[in-house]
VOPAGU-2260 file (C-alpha; in pm, 1 decimal, decimal comma):
REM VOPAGU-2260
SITE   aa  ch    i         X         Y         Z
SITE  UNK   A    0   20204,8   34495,6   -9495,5
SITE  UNK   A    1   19826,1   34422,5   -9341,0
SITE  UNK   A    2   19626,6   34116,0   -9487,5
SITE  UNK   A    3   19352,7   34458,6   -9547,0
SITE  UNK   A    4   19596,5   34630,2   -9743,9
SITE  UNK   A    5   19749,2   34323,7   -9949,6
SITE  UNK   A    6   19351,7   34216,6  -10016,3
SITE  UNK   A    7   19275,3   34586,2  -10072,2
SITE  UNK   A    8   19588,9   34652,6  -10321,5
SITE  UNK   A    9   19487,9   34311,4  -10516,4
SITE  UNK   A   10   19133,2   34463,5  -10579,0
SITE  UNK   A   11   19239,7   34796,5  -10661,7
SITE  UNK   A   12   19498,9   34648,8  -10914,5
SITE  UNK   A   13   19187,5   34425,5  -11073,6
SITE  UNK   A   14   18986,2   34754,5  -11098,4
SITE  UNK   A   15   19190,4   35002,3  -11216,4
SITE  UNK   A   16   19325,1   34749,5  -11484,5
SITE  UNK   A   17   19049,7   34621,8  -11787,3
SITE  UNK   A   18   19039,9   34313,8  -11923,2
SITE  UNK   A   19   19114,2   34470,7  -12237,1
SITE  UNK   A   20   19423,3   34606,5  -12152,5
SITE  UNK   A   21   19527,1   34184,7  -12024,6
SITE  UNK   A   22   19436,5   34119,2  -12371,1
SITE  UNK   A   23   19732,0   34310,5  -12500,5
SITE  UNK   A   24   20015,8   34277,7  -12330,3
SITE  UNK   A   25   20265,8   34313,5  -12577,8
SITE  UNK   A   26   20494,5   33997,4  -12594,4
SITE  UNK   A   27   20768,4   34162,6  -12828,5
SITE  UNK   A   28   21016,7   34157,7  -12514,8
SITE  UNK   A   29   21032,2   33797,8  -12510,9
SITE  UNK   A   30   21175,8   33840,5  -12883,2
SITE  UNK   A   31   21423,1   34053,9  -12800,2
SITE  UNK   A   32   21551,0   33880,6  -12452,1
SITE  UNK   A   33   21902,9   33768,6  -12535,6
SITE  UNK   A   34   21958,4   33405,9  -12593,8
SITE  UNK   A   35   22133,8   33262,3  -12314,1
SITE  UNK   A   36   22505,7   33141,0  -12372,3
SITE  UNK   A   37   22675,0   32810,8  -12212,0
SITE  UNK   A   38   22909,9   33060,7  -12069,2
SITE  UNK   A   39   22639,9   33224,7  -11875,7
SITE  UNK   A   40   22511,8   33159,0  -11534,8
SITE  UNK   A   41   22133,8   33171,9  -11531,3
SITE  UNK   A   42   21986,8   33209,6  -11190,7
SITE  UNK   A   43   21613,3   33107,1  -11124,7
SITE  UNK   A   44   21388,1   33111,0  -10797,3
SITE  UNK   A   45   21065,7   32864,9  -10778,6
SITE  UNK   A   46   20811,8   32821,5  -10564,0
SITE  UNK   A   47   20592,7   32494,9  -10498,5
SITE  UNK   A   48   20421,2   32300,2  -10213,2
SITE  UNK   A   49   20642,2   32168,1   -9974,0
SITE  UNK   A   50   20502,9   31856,1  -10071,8
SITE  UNK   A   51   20619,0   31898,5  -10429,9
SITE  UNK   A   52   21066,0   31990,4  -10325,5
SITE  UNK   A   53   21142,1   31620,7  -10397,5
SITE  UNK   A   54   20939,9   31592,1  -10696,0
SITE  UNK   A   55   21067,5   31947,4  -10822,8
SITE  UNK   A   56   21405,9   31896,8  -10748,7
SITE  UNK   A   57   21424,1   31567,6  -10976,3
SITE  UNK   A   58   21246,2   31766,2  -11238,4
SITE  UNK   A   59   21469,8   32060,1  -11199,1
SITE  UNK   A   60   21833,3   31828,6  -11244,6
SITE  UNK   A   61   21639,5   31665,0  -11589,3
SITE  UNK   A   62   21623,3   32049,5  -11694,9
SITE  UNK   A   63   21971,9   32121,6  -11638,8
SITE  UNK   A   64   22065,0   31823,2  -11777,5
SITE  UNK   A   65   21882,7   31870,7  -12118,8
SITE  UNK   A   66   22003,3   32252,9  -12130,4
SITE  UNK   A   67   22342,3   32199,8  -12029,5
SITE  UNK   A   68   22495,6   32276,6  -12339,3
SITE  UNK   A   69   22328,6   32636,3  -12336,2
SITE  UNK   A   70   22363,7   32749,1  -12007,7
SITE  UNK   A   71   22499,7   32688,6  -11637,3
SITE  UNK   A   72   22200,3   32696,7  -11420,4
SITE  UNK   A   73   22136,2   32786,8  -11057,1
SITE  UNK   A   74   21811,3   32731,6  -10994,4
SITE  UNK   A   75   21606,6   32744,7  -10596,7
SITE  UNK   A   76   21376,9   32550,5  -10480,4
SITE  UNK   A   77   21160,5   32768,6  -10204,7
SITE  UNK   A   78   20836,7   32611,4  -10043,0
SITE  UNK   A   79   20540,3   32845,5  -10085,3
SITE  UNK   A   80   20144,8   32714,2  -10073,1
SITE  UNK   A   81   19944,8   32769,9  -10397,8
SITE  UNK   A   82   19661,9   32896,3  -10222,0
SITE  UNK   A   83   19865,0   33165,9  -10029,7
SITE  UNK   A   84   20089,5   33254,9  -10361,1
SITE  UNK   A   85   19866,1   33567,4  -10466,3
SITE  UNK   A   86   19922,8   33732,6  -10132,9
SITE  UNK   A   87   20255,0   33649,4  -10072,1
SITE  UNK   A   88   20363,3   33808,8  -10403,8
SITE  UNK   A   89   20165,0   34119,4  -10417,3
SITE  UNK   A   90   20237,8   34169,9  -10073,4
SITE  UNK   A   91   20647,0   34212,8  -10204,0
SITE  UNK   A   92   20604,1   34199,6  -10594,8
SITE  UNK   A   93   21014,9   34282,7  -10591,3
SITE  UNK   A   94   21032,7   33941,6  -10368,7
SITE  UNK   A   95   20837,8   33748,9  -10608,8
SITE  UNK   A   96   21006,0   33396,6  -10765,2
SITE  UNK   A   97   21095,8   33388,5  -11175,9
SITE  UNK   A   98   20858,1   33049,1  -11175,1
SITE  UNK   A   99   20527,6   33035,3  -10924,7
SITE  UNK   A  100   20292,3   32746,6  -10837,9
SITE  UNK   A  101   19935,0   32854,0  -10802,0
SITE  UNK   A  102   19568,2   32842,6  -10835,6
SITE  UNK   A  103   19293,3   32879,8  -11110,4
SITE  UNK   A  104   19143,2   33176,4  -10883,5
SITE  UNK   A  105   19423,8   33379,8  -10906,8
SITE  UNK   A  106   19453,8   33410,2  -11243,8
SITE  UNK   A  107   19317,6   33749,2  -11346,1
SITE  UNK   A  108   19454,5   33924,5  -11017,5
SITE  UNK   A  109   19800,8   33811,0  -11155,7
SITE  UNK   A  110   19708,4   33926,2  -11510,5
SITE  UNK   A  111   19552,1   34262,8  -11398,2
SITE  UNK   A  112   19838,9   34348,3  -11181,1
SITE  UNK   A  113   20054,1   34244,9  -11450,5
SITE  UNK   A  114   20262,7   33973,0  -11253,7
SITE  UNK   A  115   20195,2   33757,3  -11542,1
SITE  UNK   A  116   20204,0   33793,9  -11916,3
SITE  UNK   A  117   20060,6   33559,4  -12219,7
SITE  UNK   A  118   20315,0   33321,6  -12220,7
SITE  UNK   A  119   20556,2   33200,1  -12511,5
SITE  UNK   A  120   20414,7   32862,6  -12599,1
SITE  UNK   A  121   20059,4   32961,8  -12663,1
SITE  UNK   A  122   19995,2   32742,3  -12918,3
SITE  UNK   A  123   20111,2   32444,8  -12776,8
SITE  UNK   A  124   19927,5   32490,0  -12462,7
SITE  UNK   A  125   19595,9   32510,7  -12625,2
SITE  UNK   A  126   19632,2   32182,7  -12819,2
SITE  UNK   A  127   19816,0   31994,1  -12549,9
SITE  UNK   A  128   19589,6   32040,6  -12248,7
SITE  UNK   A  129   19231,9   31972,0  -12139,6
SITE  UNK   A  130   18978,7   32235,2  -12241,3
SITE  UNK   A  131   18908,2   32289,6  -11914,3
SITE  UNK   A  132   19235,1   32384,5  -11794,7
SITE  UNK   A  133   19301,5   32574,7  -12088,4
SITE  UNK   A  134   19000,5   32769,0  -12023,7
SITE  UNK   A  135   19141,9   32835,7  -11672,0
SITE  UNK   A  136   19413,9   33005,8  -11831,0
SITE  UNK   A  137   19322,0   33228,3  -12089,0
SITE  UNK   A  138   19216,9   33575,3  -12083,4
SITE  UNK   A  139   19033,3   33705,5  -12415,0
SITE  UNK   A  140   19233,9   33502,0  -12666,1
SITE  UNK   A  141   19590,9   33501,2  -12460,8
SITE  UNK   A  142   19700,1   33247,2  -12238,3
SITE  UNK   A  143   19902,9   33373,0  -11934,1
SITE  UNK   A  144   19973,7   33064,7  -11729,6
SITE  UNK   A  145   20123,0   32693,9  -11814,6
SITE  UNK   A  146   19839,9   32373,2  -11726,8
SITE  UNK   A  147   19960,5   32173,1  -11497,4
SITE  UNK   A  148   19662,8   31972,2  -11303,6
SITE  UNK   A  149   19310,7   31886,2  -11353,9
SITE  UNK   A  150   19265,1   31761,8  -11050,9
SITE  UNK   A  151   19107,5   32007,6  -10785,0
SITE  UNK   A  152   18763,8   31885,5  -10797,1
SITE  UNK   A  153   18553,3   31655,0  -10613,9
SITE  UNK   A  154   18343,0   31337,5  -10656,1
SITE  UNK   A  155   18198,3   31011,5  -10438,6
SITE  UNK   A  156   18436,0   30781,8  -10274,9
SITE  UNK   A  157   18216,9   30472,9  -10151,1
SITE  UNK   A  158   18305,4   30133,9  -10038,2
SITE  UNK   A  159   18112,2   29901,3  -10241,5
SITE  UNK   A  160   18113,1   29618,0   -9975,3
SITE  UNK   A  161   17786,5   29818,3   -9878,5
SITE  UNK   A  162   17662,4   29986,8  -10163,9
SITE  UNK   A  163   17596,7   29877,2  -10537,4
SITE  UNK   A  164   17639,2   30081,7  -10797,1
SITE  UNK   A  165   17310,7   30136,4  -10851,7
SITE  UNK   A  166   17269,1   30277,8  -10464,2
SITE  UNK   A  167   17540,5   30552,4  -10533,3
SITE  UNK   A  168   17303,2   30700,7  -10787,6
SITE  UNK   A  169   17114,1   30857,6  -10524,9
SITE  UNK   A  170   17221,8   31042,0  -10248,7
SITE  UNK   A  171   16891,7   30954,0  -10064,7
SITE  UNK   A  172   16941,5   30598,5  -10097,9
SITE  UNK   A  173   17317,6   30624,0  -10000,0
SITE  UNK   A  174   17195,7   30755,5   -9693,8
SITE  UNK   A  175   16905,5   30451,8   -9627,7
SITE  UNK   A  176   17232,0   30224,6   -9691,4
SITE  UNK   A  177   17440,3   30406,5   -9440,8
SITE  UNK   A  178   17144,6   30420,2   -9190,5
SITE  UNK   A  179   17046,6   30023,8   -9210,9
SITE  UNK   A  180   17404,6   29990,8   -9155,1
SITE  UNK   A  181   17485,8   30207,7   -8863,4
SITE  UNK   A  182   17767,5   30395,6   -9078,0
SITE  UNK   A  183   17832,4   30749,1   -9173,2
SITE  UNK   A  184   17834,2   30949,1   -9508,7
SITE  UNK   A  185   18084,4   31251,0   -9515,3
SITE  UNK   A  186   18063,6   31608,0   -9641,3
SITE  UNK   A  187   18257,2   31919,5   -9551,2
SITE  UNK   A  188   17955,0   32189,7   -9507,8
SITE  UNK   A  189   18183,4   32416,7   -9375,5
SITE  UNK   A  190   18393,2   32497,4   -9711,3
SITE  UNK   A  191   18221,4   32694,6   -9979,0
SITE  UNK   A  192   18328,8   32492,7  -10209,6
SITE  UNK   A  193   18169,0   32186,9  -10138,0
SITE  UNK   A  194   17853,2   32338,3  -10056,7
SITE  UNK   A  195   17813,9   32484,3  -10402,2
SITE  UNK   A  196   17768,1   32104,1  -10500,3
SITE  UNK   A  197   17402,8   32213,9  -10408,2
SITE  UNK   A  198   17289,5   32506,1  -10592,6
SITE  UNK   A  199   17546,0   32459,5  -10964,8
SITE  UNK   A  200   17253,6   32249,0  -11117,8
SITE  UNK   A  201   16917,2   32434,0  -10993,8
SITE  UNK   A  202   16928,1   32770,2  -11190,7
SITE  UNK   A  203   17012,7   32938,7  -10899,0
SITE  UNK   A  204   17340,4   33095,4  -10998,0
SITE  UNK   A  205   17675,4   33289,8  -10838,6
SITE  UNK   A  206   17948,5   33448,8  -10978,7
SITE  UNK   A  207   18200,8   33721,5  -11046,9
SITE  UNK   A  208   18049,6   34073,7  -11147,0
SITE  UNK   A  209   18254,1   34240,3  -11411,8
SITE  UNK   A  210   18488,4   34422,9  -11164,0
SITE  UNK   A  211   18620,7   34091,6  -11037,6
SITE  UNK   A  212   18576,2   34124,1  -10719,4
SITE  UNK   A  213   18225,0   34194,5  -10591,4
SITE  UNK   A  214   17966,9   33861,3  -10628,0
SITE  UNK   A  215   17626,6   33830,3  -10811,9
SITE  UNK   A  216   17436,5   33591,6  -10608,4
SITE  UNK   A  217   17013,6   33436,1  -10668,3
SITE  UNK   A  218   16995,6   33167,2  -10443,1
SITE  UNK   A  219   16746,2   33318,9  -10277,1
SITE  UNK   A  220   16539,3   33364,9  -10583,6
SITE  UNK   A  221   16188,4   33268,9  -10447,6
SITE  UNK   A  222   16069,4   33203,7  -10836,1
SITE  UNK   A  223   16168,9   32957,9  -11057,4
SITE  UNK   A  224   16132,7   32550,6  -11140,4
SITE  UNK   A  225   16357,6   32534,2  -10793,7
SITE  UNK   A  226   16349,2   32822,2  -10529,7
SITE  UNK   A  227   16649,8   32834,0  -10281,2
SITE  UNK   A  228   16419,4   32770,5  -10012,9
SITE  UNK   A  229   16353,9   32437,4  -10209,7
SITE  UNK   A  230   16747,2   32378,1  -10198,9
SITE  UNK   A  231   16778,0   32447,8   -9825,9
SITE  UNK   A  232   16502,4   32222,4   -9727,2
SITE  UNK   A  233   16677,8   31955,7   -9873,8
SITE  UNK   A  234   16976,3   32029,6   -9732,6
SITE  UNK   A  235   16846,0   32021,0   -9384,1
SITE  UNK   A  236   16671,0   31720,1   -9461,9
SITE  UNK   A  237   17023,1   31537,8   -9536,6
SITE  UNK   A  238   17170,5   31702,5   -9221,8
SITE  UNK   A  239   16884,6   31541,8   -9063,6
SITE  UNK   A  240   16978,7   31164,1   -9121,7
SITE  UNK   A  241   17149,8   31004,7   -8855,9
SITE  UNK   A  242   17390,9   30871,4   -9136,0
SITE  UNK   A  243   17530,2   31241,5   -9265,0
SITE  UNK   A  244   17811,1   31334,0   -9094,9
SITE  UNK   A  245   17971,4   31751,8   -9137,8
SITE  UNK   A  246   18344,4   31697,3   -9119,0
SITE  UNK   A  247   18663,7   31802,9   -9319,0
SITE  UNK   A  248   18922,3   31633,7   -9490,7
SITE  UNK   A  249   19179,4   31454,2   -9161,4
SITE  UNK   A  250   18842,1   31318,3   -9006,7
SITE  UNK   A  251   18716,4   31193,8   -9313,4
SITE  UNK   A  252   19049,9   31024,4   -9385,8
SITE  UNK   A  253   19002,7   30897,4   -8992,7
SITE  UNK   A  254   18689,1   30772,0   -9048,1
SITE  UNK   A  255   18758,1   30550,4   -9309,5
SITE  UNK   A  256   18999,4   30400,9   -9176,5
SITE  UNK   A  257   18812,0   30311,3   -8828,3
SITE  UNK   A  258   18569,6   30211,3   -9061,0
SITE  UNK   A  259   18294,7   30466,3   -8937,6
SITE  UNK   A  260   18226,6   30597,3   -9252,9
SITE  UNK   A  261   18144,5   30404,4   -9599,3
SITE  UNK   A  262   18121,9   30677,8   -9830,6
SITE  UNK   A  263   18232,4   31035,5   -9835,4
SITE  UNK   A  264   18253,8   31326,3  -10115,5
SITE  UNK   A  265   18611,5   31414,4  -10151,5
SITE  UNK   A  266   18907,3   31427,8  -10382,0
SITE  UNK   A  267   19185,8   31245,6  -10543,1
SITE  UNK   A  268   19429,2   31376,0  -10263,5
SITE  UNK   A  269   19312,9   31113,2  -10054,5
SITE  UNK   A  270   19269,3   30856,3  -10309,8
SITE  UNK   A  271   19560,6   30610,8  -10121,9
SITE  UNK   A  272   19470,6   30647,1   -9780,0
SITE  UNK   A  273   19103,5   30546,3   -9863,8
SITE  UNK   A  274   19191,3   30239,4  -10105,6
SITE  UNK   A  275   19483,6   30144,2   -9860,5
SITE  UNK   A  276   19203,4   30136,0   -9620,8
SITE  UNK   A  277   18899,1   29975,2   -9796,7
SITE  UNK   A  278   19100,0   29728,4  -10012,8
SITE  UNK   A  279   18859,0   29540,9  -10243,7
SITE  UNK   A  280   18611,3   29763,2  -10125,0
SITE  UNK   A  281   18771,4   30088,7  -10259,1
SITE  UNK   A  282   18542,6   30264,9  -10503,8
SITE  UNK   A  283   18449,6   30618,0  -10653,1
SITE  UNK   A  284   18193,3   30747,8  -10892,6
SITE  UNK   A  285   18024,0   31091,1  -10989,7
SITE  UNK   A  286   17822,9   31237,2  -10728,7
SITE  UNK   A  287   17456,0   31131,1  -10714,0
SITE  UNK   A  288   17160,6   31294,2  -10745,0
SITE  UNK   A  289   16958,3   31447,3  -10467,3
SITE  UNK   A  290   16606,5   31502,1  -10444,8
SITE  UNK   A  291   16533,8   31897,1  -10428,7
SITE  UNK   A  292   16156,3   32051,3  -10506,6
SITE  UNK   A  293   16021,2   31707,3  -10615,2
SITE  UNK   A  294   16270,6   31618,6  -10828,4
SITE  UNK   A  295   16636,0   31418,2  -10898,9
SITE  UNK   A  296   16884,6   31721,0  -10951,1
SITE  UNK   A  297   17272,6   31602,3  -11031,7
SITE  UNK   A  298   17499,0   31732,6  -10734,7
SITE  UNK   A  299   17730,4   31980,0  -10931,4
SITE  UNK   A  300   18112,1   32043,1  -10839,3
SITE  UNK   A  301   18369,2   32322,1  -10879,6
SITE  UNK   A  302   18637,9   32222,0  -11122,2
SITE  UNK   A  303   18977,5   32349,4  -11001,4
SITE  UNK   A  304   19337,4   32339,6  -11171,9
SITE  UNK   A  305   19714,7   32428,6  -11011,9
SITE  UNK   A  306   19903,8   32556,3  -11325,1
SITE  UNK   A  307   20287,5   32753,2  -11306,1
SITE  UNK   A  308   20307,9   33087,9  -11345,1
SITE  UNK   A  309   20638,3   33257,6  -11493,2
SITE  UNK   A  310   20680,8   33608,8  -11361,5
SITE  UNK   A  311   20717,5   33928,9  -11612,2
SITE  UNK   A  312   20964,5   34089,5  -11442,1
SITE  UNK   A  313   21198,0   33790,8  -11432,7
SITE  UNK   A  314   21570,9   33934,8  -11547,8
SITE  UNK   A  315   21576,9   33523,0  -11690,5
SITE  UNK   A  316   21237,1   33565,0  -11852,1
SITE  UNK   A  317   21283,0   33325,7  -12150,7
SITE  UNK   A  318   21466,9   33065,7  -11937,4
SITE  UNK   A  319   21214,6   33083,9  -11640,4
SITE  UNK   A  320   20896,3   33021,8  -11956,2
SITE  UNK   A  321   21147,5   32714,5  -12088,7
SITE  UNK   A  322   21149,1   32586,7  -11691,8
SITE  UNK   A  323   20772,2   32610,2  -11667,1
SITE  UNK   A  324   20688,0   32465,4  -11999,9
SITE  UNK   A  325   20920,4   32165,4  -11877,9
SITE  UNK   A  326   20790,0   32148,3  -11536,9
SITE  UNK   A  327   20419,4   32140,7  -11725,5
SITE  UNK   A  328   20517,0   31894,3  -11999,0
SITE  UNK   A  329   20361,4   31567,5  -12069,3
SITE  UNK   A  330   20650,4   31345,4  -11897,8
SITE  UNK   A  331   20658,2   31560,4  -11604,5
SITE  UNK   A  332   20233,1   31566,1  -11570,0
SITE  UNK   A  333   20299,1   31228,9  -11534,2
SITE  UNK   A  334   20541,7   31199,1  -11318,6
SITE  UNK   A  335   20370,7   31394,2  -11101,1
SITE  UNK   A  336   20107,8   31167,4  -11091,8
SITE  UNK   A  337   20287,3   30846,3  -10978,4
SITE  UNK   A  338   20458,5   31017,0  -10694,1
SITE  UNK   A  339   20199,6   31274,9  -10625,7
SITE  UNK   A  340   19869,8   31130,7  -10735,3
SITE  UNK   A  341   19779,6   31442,0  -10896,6
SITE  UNK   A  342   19585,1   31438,6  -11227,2
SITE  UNK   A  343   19742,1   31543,9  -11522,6
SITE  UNK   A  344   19605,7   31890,7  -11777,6
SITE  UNK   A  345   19731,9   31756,4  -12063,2
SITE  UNK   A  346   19587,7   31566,6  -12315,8
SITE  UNK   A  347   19819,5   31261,3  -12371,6
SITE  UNK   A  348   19957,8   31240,8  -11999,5
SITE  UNK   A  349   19528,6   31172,6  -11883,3
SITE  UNK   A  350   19577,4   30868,5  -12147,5
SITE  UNK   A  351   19902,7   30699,9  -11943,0
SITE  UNK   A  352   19824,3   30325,9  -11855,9
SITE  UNK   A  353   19919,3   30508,7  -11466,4
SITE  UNK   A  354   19610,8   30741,1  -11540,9
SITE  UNK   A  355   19323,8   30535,5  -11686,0
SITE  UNK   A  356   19412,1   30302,5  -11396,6
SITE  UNK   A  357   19311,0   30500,8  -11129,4
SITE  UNK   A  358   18918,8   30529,5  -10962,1
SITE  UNK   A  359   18965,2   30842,4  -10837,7
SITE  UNK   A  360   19095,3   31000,0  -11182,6
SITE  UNK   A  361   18806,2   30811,8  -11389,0
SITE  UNK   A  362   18495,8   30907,4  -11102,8
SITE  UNK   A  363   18698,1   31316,1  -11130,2
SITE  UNK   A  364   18624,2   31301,4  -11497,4
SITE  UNK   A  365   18318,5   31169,3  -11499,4
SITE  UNK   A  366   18203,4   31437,4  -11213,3
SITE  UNK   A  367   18350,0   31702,4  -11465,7
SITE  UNK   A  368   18084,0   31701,3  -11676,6
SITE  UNK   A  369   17872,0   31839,1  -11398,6
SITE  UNK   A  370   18121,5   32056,9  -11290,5
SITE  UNK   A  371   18242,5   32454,5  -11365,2
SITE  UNK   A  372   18506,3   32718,8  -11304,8
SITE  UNK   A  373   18553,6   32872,7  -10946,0
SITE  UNK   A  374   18476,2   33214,3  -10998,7
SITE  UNK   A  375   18378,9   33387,9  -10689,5
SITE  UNK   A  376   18505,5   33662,5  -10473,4
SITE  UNK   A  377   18615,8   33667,9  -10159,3
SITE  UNK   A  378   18305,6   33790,4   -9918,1
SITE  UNK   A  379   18154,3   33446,3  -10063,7
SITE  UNK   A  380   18346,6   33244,5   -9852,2
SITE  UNK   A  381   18320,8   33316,4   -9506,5
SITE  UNK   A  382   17890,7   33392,1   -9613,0
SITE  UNK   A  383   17909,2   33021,8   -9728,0
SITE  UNK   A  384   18093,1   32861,9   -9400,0
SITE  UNK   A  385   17803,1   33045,4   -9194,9
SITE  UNK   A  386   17545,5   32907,0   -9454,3
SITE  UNK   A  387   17701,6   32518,7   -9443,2
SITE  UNK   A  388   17770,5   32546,9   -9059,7
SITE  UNK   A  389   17398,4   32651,0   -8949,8
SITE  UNK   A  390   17242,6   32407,3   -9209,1
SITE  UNK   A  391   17463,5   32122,2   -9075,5
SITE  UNK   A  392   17380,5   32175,2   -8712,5
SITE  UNK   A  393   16997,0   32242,3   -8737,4
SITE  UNK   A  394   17057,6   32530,9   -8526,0
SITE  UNK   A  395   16863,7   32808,5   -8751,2
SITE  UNK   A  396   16849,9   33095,2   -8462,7
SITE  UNK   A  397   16493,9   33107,6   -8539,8
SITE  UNK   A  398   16530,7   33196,4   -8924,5
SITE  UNK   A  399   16293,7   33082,9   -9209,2
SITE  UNK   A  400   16453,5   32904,2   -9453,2
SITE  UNK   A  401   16410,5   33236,4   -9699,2
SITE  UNK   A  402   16566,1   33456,5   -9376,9
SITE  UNK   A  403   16861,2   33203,1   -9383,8
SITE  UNK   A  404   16911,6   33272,6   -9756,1
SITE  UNK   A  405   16862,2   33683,2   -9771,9
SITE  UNK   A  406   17081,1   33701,7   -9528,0
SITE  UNK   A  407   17339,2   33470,0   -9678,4
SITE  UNK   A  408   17265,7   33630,3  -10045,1
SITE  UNK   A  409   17357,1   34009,0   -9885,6
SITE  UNK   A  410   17719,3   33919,0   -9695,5
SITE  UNK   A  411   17830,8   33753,7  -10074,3
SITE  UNK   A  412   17693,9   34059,1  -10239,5
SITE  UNK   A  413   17839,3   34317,1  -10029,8
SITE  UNK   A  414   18041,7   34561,5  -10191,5
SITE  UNK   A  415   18262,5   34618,4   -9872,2
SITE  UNK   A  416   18607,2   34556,7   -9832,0
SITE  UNK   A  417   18775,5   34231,4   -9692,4
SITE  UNK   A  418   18907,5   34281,7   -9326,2
């Protein structure tokens, strides 16, 4: 089956399904699914990042081991990228795993197709877990999915050899540092989601219309306390500065470590490489402000969270929610941490001596104040790259800054369909 048609059947599924109709999914099969017998053989598939089989397959052996007494387990670990999961299993929904890995995005495609169900331990989820990722979750009143990182978001990594913490305030003066220095300061304009950090706190806003899929977009509102024009200029300003550089994550990482680059806005995933590189000069923080229309705006950030999803078609349904809960618990949040370096969702795991420890995790939550919900459709992406990739190179085609942003406005509020 086409990319078209897998994109095409995921939208059709969100629109011919309400939101209303989520909200009550009965949950009375889960009572009546038969409890499982140490005679039994209970046979489960998961999916997870390839760089999660070691850390899975420990996890998975302290799961049989608890539940031995109840059942005889053959459980199989198959790789599968988070990002890629929502395509892969509507593409072949009879292929799909009993226990999934995936993405905050994905949640209400899942739900409206009705992949996923509100899941057993509702209750426990909600006290257990950050609001945030709870809020990622939840449909109405139900929760559907099990929390398993707060971690997809992005702050300021900056090597404070060169900068005080009363330079990283600013972007503007982070940029004077860099330039007195001969040194570079790294962003990814060509990702959508980093280039949000620009518009989040002006009033300009984007999101999700109520079919799901199409976008309402106003940054090119040309009223308001800040215009988008006002947000572009700024951002070509920045582009302009001999110490800004446009790159993505491998480069960045690079850069550090040749020493090139003394600050960057990234995430924890690269937390190691960058204090392995920087030593005593390893740092992070919230991102700064930037000046926009006369004034000091707060860069914003999207907040993202990987949580497991447990499929409702499973033959092992009530073993496959036990497995997720377990792989989501508290112990195994922090686990995952200290051999992963991914925050932990819930509550008690974000208070481990491994967790308060860490930069990166304390500069993530103090970014996630300033930070919301990914909530976009698709034709916003590729609309953004061109955005980010034209600001970042100066090379306009001619355009006024309001051109730039009617045209960017109409490809994320098209109502056509993906190719």
């Amino acid at each position: 089956m086409s990319k078209k048609i897998i994109k095409g059947l995921a939208m059709s599924m969100v629109l011919a399904t309400s939101l209303t109709a989520c909200n009550t999914v009965s949950t009375n099969n889960q009572n009546n699914i038969k409890q499982e017998n140490n005679d039994e053989v209970v046979s489960l598939r998961v999916w997870g990042a390839k760089e999660d089989q070691e850390l899975l397959a420990q996890l998975v052996e302290r799961f049989k081991e608890q539940y031995q007494d109840e059942a005889t387990f053959e459980i199989t670990l198959e790789i599968e990228d988070e990002t890629n999961c929502k395509y892969s299993i509507l593409e072949d929904v009879n292929s799909a795993p009993d226990v999934f890995t995936f993405i905050d995005d994905q949640v209400m495609t899942f739900a409206a197709a009705g992949i996923i169900e509100p899941v057993m331990y509702q209750e426990e989820i909600t006290a257990n877990n950050l609001e945030g990722s709870v809020q990622s979750v939840t449909i109405g009143e139900k929760v559907y999915a099990y929390p398993l990182t707060a971690d997809n978001g992005y702050f300021m990594y900056y090597n404070k050899n060169y900068f005080s913490e009363e330079d990283v305030k600013s972007l503007e003066r982070m940029l004077e540092v860099a330039e007195q220095n001969n040194k570079k300061i790294a962003m990814d304009w060509s990702s959508g989601w980093y280039l949000y950090t620009f518009f989040g706190n002006t009033g300009l806003t984007l999101g999700l219309n109520d079919d799901y899929v199409t976008n309402y977009c106003t940054w090119n509102a040309a009223d308001g306390e800040i215009k988008g024009t006002d947000v572009v200029e700024a951002m070509r300003r920045i582009a302009s500065s001999k110490a800004f550089v446009n790159i993505g994550d491998d480069d960045f990482v690079k850069g550090v470590e040749d020493g090139s680059i003394i600050a960057g806005v990234n995430g924890i995933w690269n937390a190691m490489e960058i204090e392995a590189a920087w030593k005593d000069g390893y740092a992070a923080t919230k991102l700064p402000t930037y000046s926009v229309a006369g004034k000091q705006v707060q860069m914003s950030s999207y907040a993202g969270y990987k949580m497991f999803g447990v499929n409702s078609y499973s033959e092992n349904r009530e073993w496959a929610e036990k497995l997720a809960h377990y792989l989501s618990s508290e112990q195994s949040q922090i686990e995952r941490f200290k051999q992963r370096g991914q925050g932990p969702s819930n509550i008690s795991a974000t208070k481990a001596p491994e967790v308060n420890e860490s930069i990166a995790m304390t500069a993530l939550i103090k970014q996630s104040e300033f930070s919301s919900l990914q909530r976009v459709g698709e034709l916003y992406w590729d609309a953004a790259t061109e955005l980010g990739l034209m600001l970042a190179s100066g090379n306009v085609n001619g355009l006024s800054n309001q051109q730039i942003l009617d045209q960017t406005v109409k490809q994320i509020t098209s109502s056509k369909t993906i190719e």
